[in-house]
N, C-alpha and C positions, 0 to 999 in steps of 0.2 A: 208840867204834864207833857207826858212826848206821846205826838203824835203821830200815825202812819205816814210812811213813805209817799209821795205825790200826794198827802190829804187837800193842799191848797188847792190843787184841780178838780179834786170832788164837786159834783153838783153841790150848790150851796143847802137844798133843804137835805140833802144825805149827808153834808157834814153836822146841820143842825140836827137830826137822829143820831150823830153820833155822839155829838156832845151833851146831849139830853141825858146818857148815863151818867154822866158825872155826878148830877144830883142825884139821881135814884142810886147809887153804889155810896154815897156817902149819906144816905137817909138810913142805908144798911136796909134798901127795898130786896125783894128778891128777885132773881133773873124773870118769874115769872110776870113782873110787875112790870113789862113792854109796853109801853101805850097804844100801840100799835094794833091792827085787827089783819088778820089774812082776809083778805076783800077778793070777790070774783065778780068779773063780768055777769050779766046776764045772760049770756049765752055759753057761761062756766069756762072763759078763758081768766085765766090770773091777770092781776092788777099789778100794777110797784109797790106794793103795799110788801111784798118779801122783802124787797131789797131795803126798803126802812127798816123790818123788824131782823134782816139779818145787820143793819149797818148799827142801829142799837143794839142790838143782842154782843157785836164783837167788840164797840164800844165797852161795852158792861165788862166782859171779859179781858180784855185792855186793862181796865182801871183795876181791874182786883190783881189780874197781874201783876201790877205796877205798885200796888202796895204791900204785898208778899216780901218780905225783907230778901228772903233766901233769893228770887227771882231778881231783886232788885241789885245783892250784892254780883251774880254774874251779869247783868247787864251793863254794868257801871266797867265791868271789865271785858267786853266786847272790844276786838279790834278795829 
């Protein structure tokens, strides 16, 4: 599985959202199947709660990429 560039510096629970795709893309869940909830503050400022559901969401995107033969024959050919 290749994964993004600097992922070992990712904060460890947004690498953990990211890798949580892996099972949902191979259960063949849908994108809509995030675990994730958009969360606000009580006084309606946003929470981290994006940045988990975008680091899942591009995880998701990642792994389907990554199994697309066609995607997969030019990345193997990447300089």
């Amino acid at each position: 599985m290749k994964l993004p560039n600097g992922f070992e510096r990712w904060n460890p629970a947004m690498r953990g959202a990211y890798l949580k795709r892996a099972k949902a893309s191979e259960a063949r869940q849908p994108l809509s199947s995030c675990p994730y909830e958009d969360k606000r503050k009580p006084c309606g400022r946003l929470t981290w709660s994006r940045s988990f559901i975008a680091a899942w969401r591009d995880g998701w995107n990642d792994f389907k990429a990554q199994q697309d033969p066609i995607t997969q024959f030019w990345e193997d050919r990447r300089p």
